[in-house]
C-alpha positions as CSV (number, residue, x, y, z in Angstrom):
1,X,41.3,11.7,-1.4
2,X,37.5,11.2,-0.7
3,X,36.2,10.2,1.9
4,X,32.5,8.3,2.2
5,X,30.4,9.4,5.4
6,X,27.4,7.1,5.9
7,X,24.8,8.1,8.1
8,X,24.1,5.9,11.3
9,X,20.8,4.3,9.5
10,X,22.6,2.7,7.2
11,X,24.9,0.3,10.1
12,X,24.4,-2.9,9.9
13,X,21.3,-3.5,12.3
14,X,22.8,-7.0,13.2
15,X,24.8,-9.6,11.5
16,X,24.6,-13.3,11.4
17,X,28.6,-13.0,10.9
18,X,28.0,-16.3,8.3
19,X,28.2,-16.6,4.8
20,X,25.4,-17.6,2.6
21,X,23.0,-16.1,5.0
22,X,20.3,-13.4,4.1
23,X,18.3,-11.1,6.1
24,X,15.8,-8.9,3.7
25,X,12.2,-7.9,3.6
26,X,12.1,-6.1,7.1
27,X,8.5,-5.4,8.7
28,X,9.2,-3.8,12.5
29,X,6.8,-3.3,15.3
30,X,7.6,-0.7,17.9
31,X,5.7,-1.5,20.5
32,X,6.8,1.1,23.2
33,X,9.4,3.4,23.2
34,X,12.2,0.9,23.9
35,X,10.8,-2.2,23.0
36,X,10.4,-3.6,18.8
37,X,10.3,-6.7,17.0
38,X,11.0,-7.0,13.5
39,X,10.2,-9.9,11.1
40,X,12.0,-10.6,8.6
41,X,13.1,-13.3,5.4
42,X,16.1,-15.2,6.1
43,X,16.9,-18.7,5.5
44,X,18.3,-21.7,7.3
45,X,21.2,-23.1,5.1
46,X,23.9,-21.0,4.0
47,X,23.9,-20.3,0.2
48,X,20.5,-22.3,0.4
49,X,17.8,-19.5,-1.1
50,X,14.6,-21.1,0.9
51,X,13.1,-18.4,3.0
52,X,11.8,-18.2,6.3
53,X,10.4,-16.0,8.8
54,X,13.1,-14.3,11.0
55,X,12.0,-12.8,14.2
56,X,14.3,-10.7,16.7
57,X,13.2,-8.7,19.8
58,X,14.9,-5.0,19.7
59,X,15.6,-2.8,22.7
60,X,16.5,0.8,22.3
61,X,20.2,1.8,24.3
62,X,20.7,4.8,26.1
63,X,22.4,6.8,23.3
64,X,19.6,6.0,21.6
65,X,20.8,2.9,19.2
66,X,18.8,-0.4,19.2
67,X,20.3,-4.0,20.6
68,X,18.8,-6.6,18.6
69,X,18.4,-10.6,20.7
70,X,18.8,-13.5,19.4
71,X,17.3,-14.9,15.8
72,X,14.4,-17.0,16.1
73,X,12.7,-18.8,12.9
74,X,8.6,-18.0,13.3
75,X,7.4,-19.5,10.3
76,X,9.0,-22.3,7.6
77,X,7.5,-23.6,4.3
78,X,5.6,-26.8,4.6
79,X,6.5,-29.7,2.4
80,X,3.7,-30.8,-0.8
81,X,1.7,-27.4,0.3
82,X,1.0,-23.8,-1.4
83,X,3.9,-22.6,0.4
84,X,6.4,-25.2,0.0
85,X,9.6,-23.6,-1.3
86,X,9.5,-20.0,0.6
87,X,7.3,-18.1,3.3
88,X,8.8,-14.4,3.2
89,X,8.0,-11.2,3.1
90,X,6.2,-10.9,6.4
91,X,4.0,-8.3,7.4
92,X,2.8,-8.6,11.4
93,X,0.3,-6.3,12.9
94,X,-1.0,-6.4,16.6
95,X,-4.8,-6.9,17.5
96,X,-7.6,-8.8,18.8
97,X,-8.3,-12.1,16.8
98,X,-10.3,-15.1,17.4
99,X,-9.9,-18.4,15.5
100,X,-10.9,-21.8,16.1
101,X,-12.5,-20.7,19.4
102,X,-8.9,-19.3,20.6
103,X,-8.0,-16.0,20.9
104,X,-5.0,-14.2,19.3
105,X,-3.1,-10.6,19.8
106,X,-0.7,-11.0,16.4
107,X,-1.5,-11.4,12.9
108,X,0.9,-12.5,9.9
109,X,0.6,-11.8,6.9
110,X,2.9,-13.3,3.9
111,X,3.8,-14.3,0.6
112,X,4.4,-18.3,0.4
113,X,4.9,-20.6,-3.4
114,X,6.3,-23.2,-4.8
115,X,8.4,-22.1,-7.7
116,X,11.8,-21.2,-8.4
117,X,11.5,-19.0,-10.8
118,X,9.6,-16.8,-8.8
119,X,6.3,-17.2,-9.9
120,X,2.3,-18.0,-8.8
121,X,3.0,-16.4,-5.5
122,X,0.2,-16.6,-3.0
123,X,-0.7,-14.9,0.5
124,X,-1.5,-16.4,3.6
125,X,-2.3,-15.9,6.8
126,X,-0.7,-16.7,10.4
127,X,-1.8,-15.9,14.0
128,X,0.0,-16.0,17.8
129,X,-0.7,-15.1,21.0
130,X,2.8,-13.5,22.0
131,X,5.3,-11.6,19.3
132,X,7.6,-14.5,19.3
133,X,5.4,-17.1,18.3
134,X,4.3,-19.7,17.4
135,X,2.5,-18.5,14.7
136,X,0.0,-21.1,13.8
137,X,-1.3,-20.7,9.9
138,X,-5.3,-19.7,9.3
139,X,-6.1,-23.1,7.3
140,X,-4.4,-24.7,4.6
141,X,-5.5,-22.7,1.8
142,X,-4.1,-19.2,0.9
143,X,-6.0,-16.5,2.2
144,X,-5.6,-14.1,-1.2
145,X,-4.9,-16.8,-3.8
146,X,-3.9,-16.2,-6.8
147,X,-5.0,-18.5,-10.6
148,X,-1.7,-19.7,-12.2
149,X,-2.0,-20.1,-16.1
150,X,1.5,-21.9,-16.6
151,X,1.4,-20.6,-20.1
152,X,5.5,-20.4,-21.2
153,X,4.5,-17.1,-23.6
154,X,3.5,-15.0,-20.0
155,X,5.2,-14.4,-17.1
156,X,2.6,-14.5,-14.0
157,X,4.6,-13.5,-10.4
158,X,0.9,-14.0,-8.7
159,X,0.3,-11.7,-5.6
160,X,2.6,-11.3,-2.4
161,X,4.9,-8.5,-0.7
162,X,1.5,-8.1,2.1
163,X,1.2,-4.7,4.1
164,X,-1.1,-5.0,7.2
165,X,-2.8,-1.7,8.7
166,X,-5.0,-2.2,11.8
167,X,-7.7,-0.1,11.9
168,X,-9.4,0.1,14.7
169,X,-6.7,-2.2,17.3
170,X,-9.5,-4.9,16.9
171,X,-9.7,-7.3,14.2
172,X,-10.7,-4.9,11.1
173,X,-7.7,-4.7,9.0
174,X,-6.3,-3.2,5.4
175,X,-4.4,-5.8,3.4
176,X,-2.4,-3.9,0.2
177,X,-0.1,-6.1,-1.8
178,X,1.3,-6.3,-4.9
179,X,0.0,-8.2,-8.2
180,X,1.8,-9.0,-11.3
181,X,0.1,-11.0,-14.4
182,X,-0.7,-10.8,-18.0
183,X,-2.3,-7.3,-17.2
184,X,0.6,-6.1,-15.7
185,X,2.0,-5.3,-12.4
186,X,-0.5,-2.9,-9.7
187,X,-0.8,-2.7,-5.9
188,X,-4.3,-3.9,-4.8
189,X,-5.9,-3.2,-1.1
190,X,-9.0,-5.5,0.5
191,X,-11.0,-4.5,3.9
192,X,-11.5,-7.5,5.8
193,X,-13.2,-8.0,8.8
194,X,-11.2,-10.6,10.4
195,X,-12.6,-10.9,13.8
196,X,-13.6,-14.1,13.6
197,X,-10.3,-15.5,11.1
198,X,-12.7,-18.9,10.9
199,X,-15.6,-16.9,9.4
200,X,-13.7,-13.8,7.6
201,X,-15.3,-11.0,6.0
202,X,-14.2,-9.1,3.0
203,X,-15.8,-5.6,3.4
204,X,-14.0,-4.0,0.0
205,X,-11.3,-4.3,-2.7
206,X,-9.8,-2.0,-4.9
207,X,-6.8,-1.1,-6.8
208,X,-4.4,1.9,-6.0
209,X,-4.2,4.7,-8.6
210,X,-0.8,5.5,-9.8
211,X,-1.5,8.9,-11.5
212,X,1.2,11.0,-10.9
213,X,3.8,8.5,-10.4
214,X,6.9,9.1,-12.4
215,X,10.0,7.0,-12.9
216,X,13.3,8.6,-13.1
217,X,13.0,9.1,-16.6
218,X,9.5,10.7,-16.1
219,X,7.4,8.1,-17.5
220,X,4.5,6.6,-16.2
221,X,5.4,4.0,-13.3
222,X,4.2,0.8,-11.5
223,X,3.8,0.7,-7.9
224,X,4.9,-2.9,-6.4
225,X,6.4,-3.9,-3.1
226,X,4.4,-0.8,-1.0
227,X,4.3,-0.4,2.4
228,X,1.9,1.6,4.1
229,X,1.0,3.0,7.6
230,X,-2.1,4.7,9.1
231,X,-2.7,7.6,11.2
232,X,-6.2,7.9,12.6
């Protein structure tokens, strides 16, 4: 007989004990040593694939294990908008934002569109003053938008799956996502200085070199869906 060992990382976290529910795309904040939040995709009807912003607070046990509360819903699509159908794949840094003459200490960032068939994806922007919300959207506009041929010979996913780095615990921040289009599919970065999210200011851009990067076959590879962290 064999017998499977899994390791304790790969327990279910928590469970929403329904069918037809989803929890995926996990971004986590440890604030402290026994305090995180994690965002998350989820959705609201079971078997219904329309995603939403998850949110649970997490506090670490004594043998070392997290608890995780109760689910809230952050951030839904909006009806006739950019980001109509889903708003996933969040990405939530803490820092010091001002916008609209308010101040903020959390920034969102995540991928929102229309489609079905996963495509034209676009990134936006969201702010709040406490982890839990409410996270209010920067404008009505997408913050990195993306130009959607609709031609039926291509397939264009747009640009999405955000990772935030804060660099300086203030409001100058690294954006990396992913981009897929008739050129391919590459992870991207842009330094903003968002400060002031009413009057933003994009510092760089670039694209992220994939020399070296193998598949399993050893061929040359895309890099999609990165996240990224930062040590000063």
């Amino acid at each position: 007989d064999i017998k499977v060992v899994l390791p304790d990382s790969y327990n279910l976290q928590f469970d929403n004990k329904l069918e037809g529910i989803y929890n995926y795309c996990p971004s986590i904040m440890q604030v402290d040593e026994n305090t995180a939040y994690i965002y998350y995709c989820t959705n609201r009807e079971s078997y219904n694939i329309i995603d939403y912003v998850g949110f649970r607070k997490g506090t670490r046990n004594e043998d070392g294990s997290w608890s995780w509360g109760k689910e809230r819903q952050v951030l839904a699509p909006r009806e006739n908008m950019w980001d109509a159908h889903h708003t996933c794949d969040p990405s939530v840094v803490m820092c010091n934002f001002r916008y609209e003459g308010e101040e903020y200490s959390y920034l969102m960032a995540y991928l929102g569109c229309t489609s079905y068939d996963n495509q034209d994806n676009k990134i936006g922007l969201a702010v709040a003053k406490a982890p839990e919300g409410p996270f209010i959207r920067v404008g009505d506009a997408p913050f990195i938008d993306f130009e959607f041929d609709g031609s039926e010979d291509i397939w264009e996913w747009g640009v999405g799956q955000p990772s935030l780095i804060n660099l300086d615990k203030e409001g100058h921040v690294l954006i990396f996502y992913t981009r897929g289009d008739r050129n391919g599919t590459r992870t991207l970065y842009e330094e903003w200085d968002l400060c002031d999210l009413s009057s933003p200011k994009k510092l760089c851009e670039g694209t992220l070199s994939t020399a070296g990067l193998k598949d399993l076959n050893g061929n040359n590879d895309i890099m999609n869906n990165a996240d990224f962290v930062y040590d000063a």
